[in-house]
C-alpha positions in Angstrom: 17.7 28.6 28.3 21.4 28.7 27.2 23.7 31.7 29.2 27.0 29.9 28.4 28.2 26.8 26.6 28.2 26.8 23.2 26.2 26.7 19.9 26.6 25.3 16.4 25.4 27.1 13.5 24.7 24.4 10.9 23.9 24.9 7.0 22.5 21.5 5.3 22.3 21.7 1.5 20.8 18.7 -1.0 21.1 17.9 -4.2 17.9 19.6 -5.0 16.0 22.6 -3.9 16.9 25.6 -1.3 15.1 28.2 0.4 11.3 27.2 2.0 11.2 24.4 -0.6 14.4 22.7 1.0 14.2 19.1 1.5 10.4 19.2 -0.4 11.5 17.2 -4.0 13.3 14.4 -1.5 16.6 14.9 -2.4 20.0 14.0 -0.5 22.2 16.0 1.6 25.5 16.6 -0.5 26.9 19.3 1.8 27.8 20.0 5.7 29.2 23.3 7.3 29.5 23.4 11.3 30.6 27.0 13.1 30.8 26.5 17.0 30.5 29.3 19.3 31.5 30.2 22.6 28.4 31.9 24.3 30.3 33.4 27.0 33.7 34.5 25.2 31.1 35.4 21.8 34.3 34.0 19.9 34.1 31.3 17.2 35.9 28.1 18.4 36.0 26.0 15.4 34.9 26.0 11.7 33.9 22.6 9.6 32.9 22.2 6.2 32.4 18.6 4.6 31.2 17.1 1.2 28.8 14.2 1.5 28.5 11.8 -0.9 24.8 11.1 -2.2 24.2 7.3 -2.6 21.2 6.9 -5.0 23.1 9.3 -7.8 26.4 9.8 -6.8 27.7 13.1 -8.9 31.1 13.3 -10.0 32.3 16.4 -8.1 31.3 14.9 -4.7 33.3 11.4 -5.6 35.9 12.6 -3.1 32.7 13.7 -0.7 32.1 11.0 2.2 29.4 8.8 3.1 26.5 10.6 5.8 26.9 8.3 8.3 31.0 8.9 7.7 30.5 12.7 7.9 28.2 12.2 11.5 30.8 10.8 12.8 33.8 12.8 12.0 32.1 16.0 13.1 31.1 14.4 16.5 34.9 13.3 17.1 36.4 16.9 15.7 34.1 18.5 18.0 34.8 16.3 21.1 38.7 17.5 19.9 37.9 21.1 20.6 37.4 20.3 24.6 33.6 20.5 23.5 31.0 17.7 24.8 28.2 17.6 22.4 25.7 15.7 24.2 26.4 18.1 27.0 22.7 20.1 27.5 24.9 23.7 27.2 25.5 22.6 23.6 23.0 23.5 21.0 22.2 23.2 17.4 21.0 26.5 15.4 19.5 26.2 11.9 18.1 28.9 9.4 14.2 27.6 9.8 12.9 24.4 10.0 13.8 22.3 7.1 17.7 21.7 7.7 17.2 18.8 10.5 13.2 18.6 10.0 13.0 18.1 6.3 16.3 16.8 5.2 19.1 15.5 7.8 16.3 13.2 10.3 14.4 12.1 6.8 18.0 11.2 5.2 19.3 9.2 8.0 15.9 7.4 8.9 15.6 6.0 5.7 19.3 5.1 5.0 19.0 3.4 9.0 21.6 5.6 10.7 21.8 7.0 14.1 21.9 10.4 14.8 23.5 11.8 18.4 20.9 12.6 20.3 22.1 16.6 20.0 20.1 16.4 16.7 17.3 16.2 18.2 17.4 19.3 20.1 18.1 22.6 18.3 17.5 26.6 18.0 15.8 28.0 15.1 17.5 31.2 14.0 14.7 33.0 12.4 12.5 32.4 15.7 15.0 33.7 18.2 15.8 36.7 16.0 11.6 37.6 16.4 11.7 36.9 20.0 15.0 39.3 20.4 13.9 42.0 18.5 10.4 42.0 17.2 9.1 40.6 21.0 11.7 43.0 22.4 13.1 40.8 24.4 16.9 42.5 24.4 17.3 44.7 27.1 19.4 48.2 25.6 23.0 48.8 26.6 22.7 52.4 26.3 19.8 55.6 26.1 17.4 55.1 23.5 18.3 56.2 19.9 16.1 57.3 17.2 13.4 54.7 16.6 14.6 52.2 14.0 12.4 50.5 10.8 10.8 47.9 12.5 12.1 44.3 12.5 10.3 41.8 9.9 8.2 39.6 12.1 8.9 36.8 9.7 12.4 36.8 8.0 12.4 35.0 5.1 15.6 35.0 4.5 19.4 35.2 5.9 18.9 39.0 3.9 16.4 39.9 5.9 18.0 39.6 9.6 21.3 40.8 7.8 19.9 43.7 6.5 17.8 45.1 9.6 21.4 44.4 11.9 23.1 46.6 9.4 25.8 43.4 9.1 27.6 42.9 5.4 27.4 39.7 4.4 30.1 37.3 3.8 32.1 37.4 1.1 34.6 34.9 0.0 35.8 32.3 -1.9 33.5 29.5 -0.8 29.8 30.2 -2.0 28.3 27.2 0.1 30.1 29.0 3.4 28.5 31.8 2.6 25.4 31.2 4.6 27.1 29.3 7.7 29.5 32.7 7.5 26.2 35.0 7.9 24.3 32.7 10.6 27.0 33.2 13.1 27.1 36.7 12.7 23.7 37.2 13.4 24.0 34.4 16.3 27.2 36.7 17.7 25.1 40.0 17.5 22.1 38.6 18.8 24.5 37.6 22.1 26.2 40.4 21.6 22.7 42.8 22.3 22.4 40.8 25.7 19.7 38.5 24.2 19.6 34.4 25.5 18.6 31.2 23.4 15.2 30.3 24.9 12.7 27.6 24.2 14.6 25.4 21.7 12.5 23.2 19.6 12.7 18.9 19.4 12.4 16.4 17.4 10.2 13.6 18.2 11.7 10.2 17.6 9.5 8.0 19.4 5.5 7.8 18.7 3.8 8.1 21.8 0.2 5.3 21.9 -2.7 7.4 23.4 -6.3 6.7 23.6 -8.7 9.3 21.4 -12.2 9.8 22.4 -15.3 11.0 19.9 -16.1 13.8 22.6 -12.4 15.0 22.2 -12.1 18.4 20.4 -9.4 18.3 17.3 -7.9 21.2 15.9 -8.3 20.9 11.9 -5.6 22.6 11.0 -3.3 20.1 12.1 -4.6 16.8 10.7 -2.9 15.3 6.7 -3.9 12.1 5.0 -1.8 9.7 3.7 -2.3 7.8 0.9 -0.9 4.5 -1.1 0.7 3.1 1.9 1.6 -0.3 1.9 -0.8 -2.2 3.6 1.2 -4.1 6.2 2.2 -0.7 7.1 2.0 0.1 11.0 1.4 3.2 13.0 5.8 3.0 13.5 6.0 2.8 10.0 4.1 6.0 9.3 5.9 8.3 12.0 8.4 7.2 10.3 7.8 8.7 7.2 7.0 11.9 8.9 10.6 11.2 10.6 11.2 14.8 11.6 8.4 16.4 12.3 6.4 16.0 15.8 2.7 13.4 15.7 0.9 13.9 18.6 0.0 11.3 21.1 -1.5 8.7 19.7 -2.1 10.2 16.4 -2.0 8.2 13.6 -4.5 6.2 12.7 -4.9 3.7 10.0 -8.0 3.4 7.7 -10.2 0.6 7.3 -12.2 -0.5 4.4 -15.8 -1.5 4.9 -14.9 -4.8 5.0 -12.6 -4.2 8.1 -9.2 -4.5 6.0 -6.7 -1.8 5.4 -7.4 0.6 2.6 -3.5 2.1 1.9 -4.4 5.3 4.1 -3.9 6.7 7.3 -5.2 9.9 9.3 -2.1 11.6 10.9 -2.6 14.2 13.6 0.2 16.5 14.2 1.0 19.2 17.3 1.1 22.2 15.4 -0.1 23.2 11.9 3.5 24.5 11.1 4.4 20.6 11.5 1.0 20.1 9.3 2.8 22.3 6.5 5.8 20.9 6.3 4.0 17.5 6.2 2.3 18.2 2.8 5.4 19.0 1.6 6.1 15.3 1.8 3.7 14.7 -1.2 4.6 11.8 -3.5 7.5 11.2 -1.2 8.3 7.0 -1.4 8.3 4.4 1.4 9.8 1.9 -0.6 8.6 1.8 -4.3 6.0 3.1 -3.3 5.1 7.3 -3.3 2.6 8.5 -0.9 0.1 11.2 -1.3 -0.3 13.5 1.2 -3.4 15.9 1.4 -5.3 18.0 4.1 -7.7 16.7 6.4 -10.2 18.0 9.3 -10.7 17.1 12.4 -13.9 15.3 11.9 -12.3 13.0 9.6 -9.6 12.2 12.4 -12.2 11.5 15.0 -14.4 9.4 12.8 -11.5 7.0 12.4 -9.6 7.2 15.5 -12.2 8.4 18.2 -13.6 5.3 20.4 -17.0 4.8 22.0 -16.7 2.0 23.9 -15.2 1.9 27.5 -14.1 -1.3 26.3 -12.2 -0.7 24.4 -10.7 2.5 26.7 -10.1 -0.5 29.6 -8.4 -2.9 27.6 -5.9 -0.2 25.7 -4.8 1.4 29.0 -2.7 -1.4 29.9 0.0 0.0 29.1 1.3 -2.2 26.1 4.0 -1.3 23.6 2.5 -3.5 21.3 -0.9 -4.8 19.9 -1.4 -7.8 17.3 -4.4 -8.3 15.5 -5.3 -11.9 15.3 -7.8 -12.9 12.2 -9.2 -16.3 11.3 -9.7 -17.6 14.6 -12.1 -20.1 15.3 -15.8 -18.6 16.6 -15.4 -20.9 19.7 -12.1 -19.8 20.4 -11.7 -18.9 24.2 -8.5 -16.8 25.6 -6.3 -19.6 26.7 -6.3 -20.6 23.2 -4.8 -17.7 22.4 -2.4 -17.3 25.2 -1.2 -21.2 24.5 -0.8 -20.3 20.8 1.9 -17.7 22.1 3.4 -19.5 24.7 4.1 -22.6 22.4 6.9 -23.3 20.4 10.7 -22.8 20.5 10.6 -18.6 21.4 7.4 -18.5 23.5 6.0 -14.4 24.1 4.0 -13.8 27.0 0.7 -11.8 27.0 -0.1 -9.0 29.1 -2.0 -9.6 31.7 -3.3 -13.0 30.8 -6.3 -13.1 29.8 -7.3 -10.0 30.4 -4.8 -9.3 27.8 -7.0 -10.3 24.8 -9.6 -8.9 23.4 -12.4 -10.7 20.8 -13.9 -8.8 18.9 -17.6 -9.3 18.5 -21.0 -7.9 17.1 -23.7 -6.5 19.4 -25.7 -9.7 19.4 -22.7 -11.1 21.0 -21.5 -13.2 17.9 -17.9 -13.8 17.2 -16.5 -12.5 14.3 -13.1 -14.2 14.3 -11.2 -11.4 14.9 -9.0 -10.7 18.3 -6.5 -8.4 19.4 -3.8 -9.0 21.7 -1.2 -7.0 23.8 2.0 -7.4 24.2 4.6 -5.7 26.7 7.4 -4.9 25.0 8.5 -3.9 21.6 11.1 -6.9 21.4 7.8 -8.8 21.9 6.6 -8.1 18.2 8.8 -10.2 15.7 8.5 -13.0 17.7 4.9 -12.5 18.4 4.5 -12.3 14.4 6.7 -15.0 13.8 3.5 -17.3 14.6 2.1 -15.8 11.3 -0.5 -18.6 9.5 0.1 -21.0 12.7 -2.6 -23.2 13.7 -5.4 -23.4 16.2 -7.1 -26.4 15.8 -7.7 -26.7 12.0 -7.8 -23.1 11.3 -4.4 -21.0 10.3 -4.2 -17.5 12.1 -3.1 -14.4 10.5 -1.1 -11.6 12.5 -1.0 -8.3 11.9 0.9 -5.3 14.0 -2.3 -3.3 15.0 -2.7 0.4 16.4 -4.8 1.7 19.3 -6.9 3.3 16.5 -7.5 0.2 14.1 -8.8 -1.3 17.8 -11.1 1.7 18.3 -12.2 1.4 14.6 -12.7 -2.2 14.2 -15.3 -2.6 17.9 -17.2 0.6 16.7 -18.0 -0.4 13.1 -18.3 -4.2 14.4 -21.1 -2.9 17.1 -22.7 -0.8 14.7 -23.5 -3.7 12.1 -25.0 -5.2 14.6 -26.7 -2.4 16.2 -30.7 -2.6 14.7 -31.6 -0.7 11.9 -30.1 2.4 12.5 -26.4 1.0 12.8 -26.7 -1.1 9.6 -28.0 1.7 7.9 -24.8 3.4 8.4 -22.5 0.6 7.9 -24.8 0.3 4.8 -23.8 3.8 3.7 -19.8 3.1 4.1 -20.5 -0.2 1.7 -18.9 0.4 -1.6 -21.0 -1.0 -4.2 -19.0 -3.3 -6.3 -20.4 -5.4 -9.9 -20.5 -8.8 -10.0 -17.9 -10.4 -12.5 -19.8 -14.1 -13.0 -23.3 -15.3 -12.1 -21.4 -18.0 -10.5 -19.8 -17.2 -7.2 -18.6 -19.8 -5.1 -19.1 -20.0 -0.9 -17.9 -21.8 1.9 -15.6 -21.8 4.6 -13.1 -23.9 2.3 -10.5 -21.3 1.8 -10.0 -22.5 -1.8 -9.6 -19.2 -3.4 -6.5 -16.1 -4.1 -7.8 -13.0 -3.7 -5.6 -10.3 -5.7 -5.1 -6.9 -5.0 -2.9 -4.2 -6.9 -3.7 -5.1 -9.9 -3.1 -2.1 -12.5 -6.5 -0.8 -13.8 -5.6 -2.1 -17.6 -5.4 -5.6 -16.5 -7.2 -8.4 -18.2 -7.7 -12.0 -17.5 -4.9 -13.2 -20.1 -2.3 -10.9 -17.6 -3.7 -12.3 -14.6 -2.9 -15.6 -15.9 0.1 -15.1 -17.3 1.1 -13.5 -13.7 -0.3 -16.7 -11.9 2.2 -18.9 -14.4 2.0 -22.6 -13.5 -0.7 -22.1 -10.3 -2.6 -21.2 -13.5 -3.5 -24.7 -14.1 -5.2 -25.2 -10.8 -8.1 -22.4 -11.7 -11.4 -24.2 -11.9 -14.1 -23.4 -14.8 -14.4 -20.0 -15.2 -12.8 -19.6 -12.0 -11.6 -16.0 -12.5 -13.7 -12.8 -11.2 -12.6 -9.5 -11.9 -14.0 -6.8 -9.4 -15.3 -3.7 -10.4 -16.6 -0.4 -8.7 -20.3 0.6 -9.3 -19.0 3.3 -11.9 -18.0 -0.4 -13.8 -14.1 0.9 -13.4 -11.9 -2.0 -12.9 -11.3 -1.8 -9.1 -8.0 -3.3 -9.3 -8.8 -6.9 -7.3 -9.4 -10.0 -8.4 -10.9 -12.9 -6.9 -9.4 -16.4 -8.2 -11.1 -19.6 -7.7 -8.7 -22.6 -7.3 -9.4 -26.4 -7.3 -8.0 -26.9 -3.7 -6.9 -25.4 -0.5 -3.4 -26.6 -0.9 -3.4 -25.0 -4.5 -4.7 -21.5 -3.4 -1.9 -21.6 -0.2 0.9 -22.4 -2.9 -0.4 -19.6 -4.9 -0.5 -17.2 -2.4 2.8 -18.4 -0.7 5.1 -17.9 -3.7 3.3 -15.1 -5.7 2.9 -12.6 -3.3 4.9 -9.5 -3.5 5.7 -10.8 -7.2 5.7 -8.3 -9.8 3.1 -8.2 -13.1 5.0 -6.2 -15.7 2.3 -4.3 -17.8 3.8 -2.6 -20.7 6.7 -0.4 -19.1 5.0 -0.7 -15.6 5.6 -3.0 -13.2 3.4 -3.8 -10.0 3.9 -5.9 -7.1 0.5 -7.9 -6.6 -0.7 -8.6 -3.1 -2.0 -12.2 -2.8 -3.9 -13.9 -0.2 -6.4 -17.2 0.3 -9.4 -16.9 1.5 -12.5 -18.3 1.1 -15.3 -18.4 -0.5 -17.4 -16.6 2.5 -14.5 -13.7 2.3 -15.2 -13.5 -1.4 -18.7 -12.9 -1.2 -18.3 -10.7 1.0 -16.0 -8.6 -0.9 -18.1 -8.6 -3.6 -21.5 -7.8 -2.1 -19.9 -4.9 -0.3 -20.8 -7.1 3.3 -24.6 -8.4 4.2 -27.1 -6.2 4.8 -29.5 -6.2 7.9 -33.6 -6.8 7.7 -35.4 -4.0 6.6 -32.2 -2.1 5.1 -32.1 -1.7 1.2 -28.8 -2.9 -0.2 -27.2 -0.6 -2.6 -28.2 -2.3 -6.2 -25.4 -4.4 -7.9 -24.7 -4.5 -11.8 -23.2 -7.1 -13.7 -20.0 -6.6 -15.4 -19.4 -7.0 -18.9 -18.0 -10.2 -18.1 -14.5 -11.6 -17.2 -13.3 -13.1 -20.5 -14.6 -10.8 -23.1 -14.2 -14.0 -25.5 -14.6 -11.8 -28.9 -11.6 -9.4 -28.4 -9.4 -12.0 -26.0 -9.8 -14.3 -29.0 -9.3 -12.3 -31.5 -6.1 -10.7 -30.1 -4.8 -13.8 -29.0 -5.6 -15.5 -32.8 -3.1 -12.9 -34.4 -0.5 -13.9 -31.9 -0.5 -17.9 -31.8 0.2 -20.2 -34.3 -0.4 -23.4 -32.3 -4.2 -22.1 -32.0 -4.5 -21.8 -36.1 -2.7 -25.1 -36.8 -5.3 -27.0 -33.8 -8.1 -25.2 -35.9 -6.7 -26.4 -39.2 -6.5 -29.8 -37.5 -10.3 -29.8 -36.7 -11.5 -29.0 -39.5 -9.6 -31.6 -41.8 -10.7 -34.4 -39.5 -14.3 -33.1 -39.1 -15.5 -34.0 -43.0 -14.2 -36.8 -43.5 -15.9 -38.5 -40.1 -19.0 -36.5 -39.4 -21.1 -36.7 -42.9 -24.2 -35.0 -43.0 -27.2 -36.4 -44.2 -29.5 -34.6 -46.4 -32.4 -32.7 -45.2 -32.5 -34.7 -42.1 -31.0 -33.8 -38.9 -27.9 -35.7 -37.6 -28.4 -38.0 -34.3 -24.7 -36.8 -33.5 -26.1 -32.9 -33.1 -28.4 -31.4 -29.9 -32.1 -32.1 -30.9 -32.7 -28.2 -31.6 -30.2 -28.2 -34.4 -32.4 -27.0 -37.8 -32.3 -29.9 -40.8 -28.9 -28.8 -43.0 -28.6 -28.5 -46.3 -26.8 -30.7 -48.5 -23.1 -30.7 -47.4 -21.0 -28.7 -49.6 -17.3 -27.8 -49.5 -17.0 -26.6 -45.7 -15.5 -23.2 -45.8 -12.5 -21.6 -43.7 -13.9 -20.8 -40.1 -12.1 -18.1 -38.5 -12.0 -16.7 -34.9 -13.7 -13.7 -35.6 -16.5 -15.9 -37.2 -16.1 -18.4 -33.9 -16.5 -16.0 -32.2 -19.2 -13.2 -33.5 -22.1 -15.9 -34.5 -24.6 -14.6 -36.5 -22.6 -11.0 -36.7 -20.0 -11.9 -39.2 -20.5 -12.3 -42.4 -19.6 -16.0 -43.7 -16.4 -16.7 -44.7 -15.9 -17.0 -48.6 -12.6 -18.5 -48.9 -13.2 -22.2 -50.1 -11.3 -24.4 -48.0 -10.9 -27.9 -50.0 -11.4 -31.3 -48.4 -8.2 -33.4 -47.5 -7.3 -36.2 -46.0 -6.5 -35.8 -42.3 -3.2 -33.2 -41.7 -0.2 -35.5 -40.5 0.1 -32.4 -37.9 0.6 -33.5 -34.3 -1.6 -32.6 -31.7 0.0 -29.4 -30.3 0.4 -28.8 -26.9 -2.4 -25.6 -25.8 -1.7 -22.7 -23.3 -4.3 -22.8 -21.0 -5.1 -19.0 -22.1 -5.7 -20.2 -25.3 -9.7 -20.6 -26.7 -10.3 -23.9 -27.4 -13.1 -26.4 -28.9 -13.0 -28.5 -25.6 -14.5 -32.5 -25.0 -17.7 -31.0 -23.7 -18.4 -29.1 -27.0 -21.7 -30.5 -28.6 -20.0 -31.9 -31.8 -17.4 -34.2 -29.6 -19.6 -35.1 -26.6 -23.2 -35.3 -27.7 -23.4 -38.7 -29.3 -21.3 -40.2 -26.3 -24.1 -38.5 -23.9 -26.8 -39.9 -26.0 -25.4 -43.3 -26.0 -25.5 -43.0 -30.0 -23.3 -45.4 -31.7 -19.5 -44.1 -32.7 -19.5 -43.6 -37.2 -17.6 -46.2 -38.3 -14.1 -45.9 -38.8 -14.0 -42.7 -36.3 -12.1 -42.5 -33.5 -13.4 -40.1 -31.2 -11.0 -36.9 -30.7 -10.9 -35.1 -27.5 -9.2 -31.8 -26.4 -5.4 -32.0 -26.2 -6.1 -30.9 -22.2 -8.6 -31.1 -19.5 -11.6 -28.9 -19.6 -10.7 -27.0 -16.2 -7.4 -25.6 -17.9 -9.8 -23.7 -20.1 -11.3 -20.2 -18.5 -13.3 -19.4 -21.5 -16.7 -20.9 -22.3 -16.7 -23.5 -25.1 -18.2 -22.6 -28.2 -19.9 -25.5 -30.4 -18.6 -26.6 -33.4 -21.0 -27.5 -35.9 -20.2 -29.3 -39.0 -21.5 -26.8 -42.0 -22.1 -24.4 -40.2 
């Protein structure tokens, strides 16, 4: 409660939208105007207007304008020159609604990294004192009671509407931007004027508070949003902070897991009031980064489901009273807890745990198995970088990922890791969360060899030929068709892809230098997430996890296939010369050295070949008749025979489909131990067979 001191009307205005939708399309602050007010003299001290100069699209008339972190600071100083101590707890902010600080001055200075004073946090909201003054009747009269007056609006939406029931004209001058800042302080000066006292000013939250949530807690619905498209190294900080602003309850955000225990991009935030909930949604398609999140509504149930714990567990070891919690993954199943603390206290910057052992946490199904997971805590925040600075370090022969975790991805992780494990009945409901997903290749590989990229991001209209052109010269290292495309069980591209690699060393180059790169699809461009793993991870992405005895896994289809070899070929036949010129090649050397005897079957062709005809003049083969089989019609261009083309043996893409060594018309007499025809040197491909992700096609002279 404020009866002397001094308060600040402030009017923010951006680049964009006024009114209710202030601050909503994410635009920046291009204008400042400060009134301070003496509460106990009801005179105005000092007056303040400044331009601020927007940084992502700086306008001409604001060039003279000055940085917002400039502006900050000349107002604290100018005020501090009017015998005035703004951090003092007499001196108050007072805004027209929420938005100003809420929506556009703590969103602003978050994201361009600058400190506020602390007096920004704390502030008065006009159109909520005027209702407790004179809709509440909270003013005391000076004098006998006059004819009853129109009664107040009980929610002003406008600086009109307070203006209008005062009976006070509004400002008129020269300045149209002072205009408003003009009209708040005279309905701040009559409001003290009528006896009535600044009560109850609202805050601004800048810390999350951790807090522990419980499935028997009750949640009010109306206060819960999701948020979408986050990036997935995002933590619970990272996510107040996009809400910078407005107020998250205690412990109330919670990050989303996909079935497979990984983060899905989306988060469950619970806020203290559903005006707070509002003004969140407003945040719609707002960006962290590149990237824009989606904001939606949410119930309660859907908070609890993710956050809420069962386990006392899991309620013992997060009441500790840590600042911050890593999640360990990969670790050995035999690994014990001193591991673990000696894989933090090694090293050059050595982080302690808290409370030793007790400190860690292995996560583990209800038969007691390890799943190689763990969670550790860690006092301070200081404690995090260097904690994560042991990223992909070692234990034994095993490399250790870190991730900054969240009370609720604890909670979430030991429930659905108990009920996988719990009988029937649990893996009938993890069964239920599985997303079906289609198989891309009857050939998947397994192992604890992590020999394999996993993709993710990928834009929906992605094909193999983009993938590889993405992958550049780690392209080379893919084994035989080695690329797996996941899709969802609608048969949509999912937007992963699975990448099988000839090596560990080749899939940890891969993912070392291509993650975070960007593909460039069109006019799009996406950064691709990339990891190894293994084959085990893999599978398991792609059979949605395993299944308990006695539960029916949800059916998988097969995909069309990865390559799509008609329309890859064909498109990639209109665009490459070399491919034409290799084909030309082929077929000049092939009648020269592979005659064909009549009506008998050559030794140098598979055993099921039919007897051929009489060899005539071979015609032109083309892709599309490579390709189709028996669905094209034959080619009826004659193509005449010539001596071998003095071409050189070009140099193939590995995208390119090719007529490899292991084709049946190269390879067959070698396997058969036949011979070579005399005078022919045997030709193989211009490049190994693993370079090749498309099948090879035989060749067949004649045909």
């Amino acid at each position: 409660m404020i009866s002397g001191g001094w308060v600040c009307a402030l009017h923010v205005r951006t680049a964009g939208l006024a009114g209710a939708a202030l601050g909503s399309d994410e635009e920046e602050i291009v204008y400042l105007a400060y009134v301070v007010i003496d509460v106990l003299t009801n005179q105005i001290v000092g007056e303040r207007e400044y331009a601020v100069r927007p940084t992502r699209r700086p306008a001409a008339e604001l060039l003279t304008g000055q940085p917002l972190q400039v502006v900050v600071q000349q107002f604290d100083e100018w005020v501090r020159s009017l015998q005035v101590d703004p951090h003092s707890p007499l001196f108050r902010l007072v805004t027209d609604g929420q938005p100003p600080l809420r929506q556009c001055l703590h969103p602003e200075a978050c994201g361009k990294d600058i400190m506020l004073p602390t007096y920004y946090a704390r502030f008065h909201d006009l159109r909520k004192e005027f209702v407790r003054a004179y809709t509440l009747r909270a003013v005391t009269p000076r004098a006998p009671p006059a004819p009853p007056a129109p009664p107040p609006p009980d929610h002003p939406a406008a600086l009109h509407d307070m203006l209008d029931y005062l009976g006070i004209s509004p400002y008129v001058g020269d300045s149209l931007y002072a205009t408003e800042v003009k009209d708040m302080a005279s309905i701040i000066q009559r409001i003290i004027e009528d006896g009535f006292r600044l009560e109850l000013p609202e805050t601004i939250d800048l810390v999350l508070e951790t807090g522990i949530c419980s499935k028997d807690d009750e949640i009010d619905g109306d206060c819960i949003v999701r948020a979408r498209g986050l990036p997935w190294q995002s933590s619970d900080q990272d996510i107040a902070k996009f809400f910078r602003g407005l107020n998250v309850a205690k412990g109330g955000v919670a990050l989303c897991l996909s079935p497979q225990g990984r983060r899905n991009g989306e988060a469950l935030v619970r806020f203290v009031s559903a005006e707070h909930r509002d003004m969140a949604l407003k945040r719609h398609k707002h960006h962290i980064g590149p990237r824009y999140i989606e904001v939606y509504r949410a119930s309660g149930e859907d908070f609890l489901g993710v956050a809420g714990g069962a386990t006392g567990e899991a309620a013992a070891f997060l009441s500790r009273g840590a600042q911050v919690i890593v999640r360990m993954r990969g670790l050995p199943y035999d690994a014990t807890p001193h591991q673990v603390l000696d894989f933090f206290a090694s090293g050059e910057d050595p982080v302690a745990v808290v409370d030793g052992a007790e400190g860690v946490l292995f996560v583990r199904r209800a038969d007691g198995r390890a799943t190689g997971d763990a969670f550790v805590l860690f006092a301070h925040e200081a404690d995090a970088p260097r904690a994560l600075a042991r990223h992909r370090r070692l234990i034994g022969a095993r490399y250790i990922e870190l991730f900054r975790s969240t009370i609720a991805e604890v909670q979430q992780v030991l429930n659905r890791s108990l009920e996988r494990g719990g009988g029937a009945g649990g893996a009938a409901a993890a069964a239920a969360d599985v997303v079906p997903v289609m198989l891309p290749q009857h050939v998947i590989t397994s192992g604890t060899a992590k020999d394999c990229v996993r993709l993710r991001g990928l834009p929906y209209e992605a094909k193999v030929e983009h993938i590889l052109t993405f992958l550049d010269e780690f392209a080379k290292n893919i084994v035989v068709q080695g690329v797996h495309m996941v899709y969802n069980s609608q048969g949509h591209p999912s937007g992963e892809a699975f990448i099988q690699m000839d090596s560990e060393t080749s899939a940890f180059l891969c993912a070392q230098q291509k993650h975070h790169r960007y593909m460039t699809f069109g006019k799009k461009q996406r950064y691709i997430e990339v990891f190894q793993c293994s084959g085990d991870d893999m599978n398991l992405v792609l059979t949605g996890g395993a299944a308990a005895p006695g539960v029916v896994a949800a059916p998988k289809v097969l995909s069309p296939g990865m390559c799509q070899p008609r329309l890859l070929a064909h498109s990639i036949a209109q665009h490459n010369l070399l491919a034409r010129q290799h084909e030309s090649l082929l077929l000049s050397l092939r009648s020269p050295y592979l005659p064909v005897p009549v009506r008998a079957p050559s030794p140098y062709l598979p055993a099921m070949q039919p007897a051929l005809p009489a060899p005539a003049l071979p015609a032109k083969r083309t892709y599309e008749r490579a390709f189709a089989g028996a669905e094209a019609p034959p080619a009826k261009r004659p193509y005449p025979v010539a001596a071998p083309l003095p071409l050189p043996m070009p140099v193939f893409s590995y995208a390119s489909p090719v007529f490899t060594s292991s084709s049946p018309a190269f390879s067959y007499g070698m396997q058969a131990g036949l011979p070579p025809l005399p005078g022919y040197a045997p030709v193989s491909s211009p490049f190994p067979p693993h370079l090749s992700v498309f099948p090879a096609y035989p060749y067949y002279p004649g045909v």
